[in-house]
Backbone as CSV, one residue per row, in Angstrom:
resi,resn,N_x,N_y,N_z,CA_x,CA_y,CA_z,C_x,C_y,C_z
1,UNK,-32.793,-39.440,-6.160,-33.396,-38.113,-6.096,-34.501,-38.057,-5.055
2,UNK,-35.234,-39.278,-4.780,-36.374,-39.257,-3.817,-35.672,-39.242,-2.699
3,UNK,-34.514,-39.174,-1.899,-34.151,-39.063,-1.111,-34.122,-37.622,-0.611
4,UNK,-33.347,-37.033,-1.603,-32.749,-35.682,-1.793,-34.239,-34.997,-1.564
5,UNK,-35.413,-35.225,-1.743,-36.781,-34.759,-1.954,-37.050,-34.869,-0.555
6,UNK,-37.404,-36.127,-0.278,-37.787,-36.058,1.388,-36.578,-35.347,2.448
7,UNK,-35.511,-35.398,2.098,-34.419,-34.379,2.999,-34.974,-32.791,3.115
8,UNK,-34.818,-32.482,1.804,-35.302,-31.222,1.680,-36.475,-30.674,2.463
9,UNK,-37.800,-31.369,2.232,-39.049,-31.130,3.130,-38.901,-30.805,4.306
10,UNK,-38.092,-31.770,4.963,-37.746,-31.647,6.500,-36.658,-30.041,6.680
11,UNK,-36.388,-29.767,5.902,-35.665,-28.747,6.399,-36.102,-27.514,5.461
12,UNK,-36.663,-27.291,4.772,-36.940,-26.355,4.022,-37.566,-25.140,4.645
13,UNK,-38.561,-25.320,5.572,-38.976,-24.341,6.541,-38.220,-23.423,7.416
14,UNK,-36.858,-24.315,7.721,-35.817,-23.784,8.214,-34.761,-22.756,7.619
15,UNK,-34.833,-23.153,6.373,-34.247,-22.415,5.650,-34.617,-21.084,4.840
16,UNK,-36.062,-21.183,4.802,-36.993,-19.932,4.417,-36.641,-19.142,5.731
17,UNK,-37.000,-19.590,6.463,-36.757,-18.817,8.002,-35.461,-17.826,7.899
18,UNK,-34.817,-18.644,7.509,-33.235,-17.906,8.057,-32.796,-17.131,7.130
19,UNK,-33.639,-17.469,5.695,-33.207,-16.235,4.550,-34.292,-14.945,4.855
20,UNK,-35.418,-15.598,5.553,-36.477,-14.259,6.020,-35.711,-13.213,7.112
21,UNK,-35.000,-14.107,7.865,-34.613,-13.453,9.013,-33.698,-12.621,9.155
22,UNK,-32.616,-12.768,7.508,-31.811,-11.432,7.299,-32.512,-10.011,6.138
23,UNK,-33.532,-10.380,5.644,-34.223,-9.098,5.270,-35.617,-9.645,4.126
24,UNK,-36.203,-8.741,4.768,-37.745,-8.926,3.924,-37.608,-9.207,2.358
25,UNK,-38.376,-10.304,2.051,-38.355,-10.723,0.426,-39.550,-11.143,-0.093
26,UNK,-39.503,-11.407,-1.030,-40.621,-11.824,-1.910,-40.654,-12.883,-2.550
27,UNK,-41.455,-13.940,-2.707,-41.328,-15.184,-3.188,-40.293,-15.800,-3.959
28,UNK,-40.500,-14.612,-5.752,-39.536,-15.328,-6.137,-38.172,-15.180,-5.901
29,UNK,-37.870,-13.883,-5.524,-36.526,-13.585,-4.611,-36.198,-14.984,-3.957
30,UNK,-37.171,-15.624,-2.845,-36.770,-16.207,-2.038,-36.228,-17.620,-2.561
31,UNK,-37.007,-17.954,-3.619,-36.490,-19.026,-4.830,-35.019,-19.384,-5.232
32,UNK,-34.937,-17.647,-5.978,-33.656,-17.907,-6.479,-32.504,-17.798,-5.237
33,UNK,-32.483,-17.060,-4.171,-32.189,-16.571,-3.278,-31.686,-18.237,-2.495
34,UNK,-32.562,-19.168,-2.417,-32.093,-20.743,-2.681,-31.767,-21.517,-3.097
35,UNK,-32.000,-21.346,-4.629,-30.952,-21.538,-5.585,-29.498,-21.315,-5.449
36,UNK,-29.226,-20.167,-5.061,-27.777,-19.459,-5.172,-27.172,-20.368,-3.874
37,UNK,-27.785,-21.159,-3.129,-27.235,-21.394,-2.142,-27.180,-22.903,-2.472
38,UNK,-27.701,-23.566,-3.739,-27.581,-25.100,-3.794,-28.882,-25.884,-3.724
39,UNK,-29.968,-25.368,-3.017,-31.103,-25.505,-2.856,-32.154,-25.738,-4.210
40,UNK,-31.932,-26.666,-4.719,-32.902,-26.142,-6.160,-34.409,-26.466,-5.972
41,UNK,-35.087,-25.394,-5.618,-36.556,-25.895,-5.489,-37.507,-24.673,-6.310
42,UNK,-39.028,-25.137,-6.390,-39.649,-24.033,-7.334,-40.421,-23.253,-6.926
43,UNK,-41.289,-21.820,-7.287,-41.774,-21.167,-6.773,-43.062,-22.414,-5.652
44,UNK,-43.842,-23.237,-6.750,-44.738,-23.719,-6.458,-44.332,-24.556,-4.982
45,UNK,-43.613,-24.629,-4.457,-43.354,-25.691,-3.765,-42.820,-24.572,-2.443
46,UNK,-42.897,-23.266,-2.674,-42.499,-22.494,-1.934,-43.477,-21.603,-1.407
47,UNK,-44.532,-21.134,-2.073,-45.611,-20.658,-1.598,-46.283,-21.246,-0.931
48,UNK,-46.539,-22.224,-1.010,-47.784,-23.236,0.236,-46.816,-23.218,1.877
49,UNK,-45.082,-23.134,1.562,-44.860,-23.162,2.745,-45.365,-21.897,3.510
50,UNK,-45.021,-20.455,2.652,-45.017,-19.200,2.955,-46.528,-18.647,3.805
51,UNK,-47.576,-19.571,2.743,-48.892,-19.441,3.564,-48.985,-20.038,5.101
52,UNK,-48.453,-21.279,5.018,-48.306,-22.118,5.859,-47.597,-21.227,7.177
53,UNK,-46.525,-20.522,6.918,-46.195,-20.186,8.237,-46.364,-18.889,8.691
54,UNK,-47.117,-18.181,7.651,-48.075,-17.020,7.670,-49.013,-17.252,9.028
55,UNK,-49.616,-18.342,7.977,-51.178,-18.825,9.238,-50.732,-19.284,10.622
56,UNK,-48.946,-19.597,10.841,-48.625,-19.996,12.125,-48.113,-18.751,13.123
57,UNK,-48.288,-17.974,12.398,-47.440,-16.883,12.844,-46.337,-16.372,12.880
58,UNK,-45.697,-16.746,12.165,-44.063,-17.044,11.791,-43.215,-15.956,10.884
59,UNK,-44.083,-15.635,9.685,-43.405,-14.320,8.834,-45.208,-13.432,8.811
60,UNK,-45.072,-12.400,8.440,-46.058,-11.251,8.065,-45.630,-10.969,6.519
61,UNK,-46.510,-11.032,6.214,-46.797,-10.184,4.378,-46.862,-9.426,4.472
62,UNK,-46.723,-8.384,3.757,-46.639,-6.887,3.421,-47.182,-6.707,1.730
63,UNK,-47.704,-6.441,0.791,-47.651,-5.591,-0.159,-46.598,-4.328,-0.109
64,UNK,-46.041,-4.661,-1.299,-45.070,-3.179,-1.184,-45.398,-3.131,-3.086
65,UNK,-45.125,-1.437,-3.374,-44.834,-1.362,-4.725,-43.736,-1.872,-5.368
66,UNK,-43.524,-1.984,-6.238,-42.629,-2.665,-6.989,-41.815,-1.268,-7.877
67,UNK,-40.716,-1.373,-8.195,-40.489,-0.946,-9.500,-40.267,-1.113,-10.853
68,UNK,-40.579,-2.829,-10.403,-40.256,-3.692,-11.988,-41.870,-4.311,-11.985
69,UNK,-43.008,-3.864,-12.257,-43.895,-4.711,-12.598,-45.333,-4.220,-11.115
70,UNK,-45.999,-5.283,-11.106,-46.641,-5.453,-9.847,-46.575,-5.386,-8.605
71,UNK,-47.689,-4.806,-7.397,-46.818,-4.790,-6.416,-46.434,-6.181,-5.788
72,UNK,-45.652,-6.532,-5.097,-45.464,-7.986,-4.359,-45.166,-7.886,-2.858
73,UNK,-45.578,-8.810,-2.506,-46.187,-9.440,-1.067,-44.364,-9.559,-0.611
74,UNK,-44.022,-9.254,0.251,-42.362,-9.137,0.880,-42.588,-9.760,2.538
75,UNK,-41.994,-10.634,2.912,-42.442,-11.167,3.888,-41.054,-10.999,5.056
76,UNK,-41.472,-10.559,6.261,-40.545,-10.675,7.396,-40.968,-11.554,8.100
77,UNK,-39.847,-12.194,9.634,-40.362,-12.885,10.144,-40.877,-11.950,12.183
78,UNK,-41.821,-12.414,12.554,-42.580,-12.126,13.671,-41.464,-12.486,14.625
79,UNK,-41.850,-12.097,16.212,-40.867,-12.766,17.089,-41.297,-13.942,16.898
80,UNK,-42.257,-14.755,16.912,-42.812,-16.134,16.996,-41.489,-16.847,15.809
81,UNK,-41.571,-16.191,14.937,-40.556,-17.026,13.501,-39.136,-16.628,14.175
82,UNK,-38.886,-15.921,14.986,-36.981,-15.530,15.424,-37.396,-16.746,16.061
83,UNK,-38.210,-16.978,17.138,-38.088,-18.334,18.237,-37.814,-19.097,17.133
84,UNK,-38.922,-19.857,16.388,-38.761,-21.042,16.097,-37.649,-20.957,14.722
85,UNK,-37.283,-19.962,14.265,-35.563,-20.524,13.856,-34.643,-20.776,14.622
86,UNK,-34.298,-20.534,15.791,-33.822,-20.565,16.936,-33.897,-21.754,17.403
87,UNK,-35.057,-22.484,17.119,-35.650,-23.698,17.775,-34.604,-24.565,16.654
88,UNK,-34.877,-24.311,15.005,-34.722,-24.882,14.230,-33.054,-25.284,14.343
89,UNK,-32.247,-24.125,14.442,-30.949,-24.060,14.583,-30.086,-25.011,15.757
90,UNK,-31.243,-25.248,16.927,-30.636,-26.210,17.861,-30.922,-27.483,17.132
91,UNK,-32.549,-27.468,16.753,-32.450,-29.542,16.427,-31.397,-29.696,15.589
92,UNK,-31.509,-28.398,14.421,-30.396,-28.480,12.887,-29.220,-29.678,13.632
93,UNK,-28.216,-28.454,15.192,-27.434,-28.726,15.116,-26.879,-30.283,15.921
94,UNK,-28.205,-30.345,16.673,-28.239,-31.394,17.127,-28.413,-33.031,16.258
95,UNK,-28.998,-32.706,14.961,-28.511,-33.958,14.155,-27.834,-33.817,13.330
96,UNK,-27.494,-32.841,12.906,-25.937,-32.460,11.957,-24.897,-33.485,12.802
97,UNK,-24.652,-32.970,13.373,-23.310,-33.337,14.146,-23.012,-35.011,14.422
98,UNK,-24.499,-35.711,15.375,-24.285,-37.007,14.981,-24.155,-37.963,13.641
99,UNK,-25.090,-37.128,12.473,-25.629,-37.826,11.400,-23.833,-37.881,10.613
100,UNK,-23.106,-36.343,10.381,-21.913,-36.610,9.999,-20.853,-37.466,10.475
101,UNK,-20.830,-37.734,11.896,-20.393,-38.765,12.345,-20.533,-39.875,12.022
102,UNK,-21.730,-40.520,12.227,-21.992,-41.948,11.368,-21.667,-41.801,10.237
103,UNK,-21.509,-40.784,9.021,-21.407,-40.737,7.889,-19.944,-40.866,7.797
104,UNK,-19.135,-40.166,8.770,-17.732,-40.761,8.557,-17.644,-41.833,9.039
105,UNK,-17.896,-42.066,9.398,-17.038,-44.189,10.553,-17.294,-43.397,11.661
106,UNK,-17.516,-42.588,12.119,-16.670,-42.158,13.694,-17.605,-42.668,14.549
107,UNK,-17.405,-42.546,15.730,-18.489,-43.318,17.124,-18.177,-42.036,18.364
């Protein structure tokens, strides 16, 4: 499982990115929203990124009203966050491709 833990880290930013980048959400949206995709991680472990690439410039917060409850913070991403998914999507594919290779036998 500690594997599966440090994998995740390394790419998790990438993947907030790219669920930001098809429409504005809100934390725990963005949770389950990773869940549904295989991703099992928790709110807590998801907000420190969200601040994190807030302060880099990467997504913008919003407050919006809600209709179920409180209002909540819905986050898009800036041009700065289109670049660096963009960025993300080349390294992605640039060690995808070798890493499955070694993982089959292939050379």
């Amino acid at each position: 499982m500690a594997i599966r833990s440090q994998l995740l880290k390394g790419i998790l930013e990438g993947c907030i990115l790219a669920i930001i980048s098809k429409e504005s959400i809100y934390g725990y949206e963005l949770a389950m929203k990773l869940q549904t995709q295989g991703i099992d991680v928790s709110e807590g472990s998801i907000y420190p990124i969200l601040l994190r690439l807030q302060k880099e410039e990467l997504i913008k917060g919003k407050m919006k009203k809600s209709p179920h409850g409180p209002n909540r913070k819905y986050y898009h991403l800036t041009d700065q966050g289109k670049t660096a998914l963009t960025e993300f999507k080349t390294q992605w594919n640039g060690l995808k491709t070798p890493v499955d290779q070694l993982l089959k036998g292939e050379e």
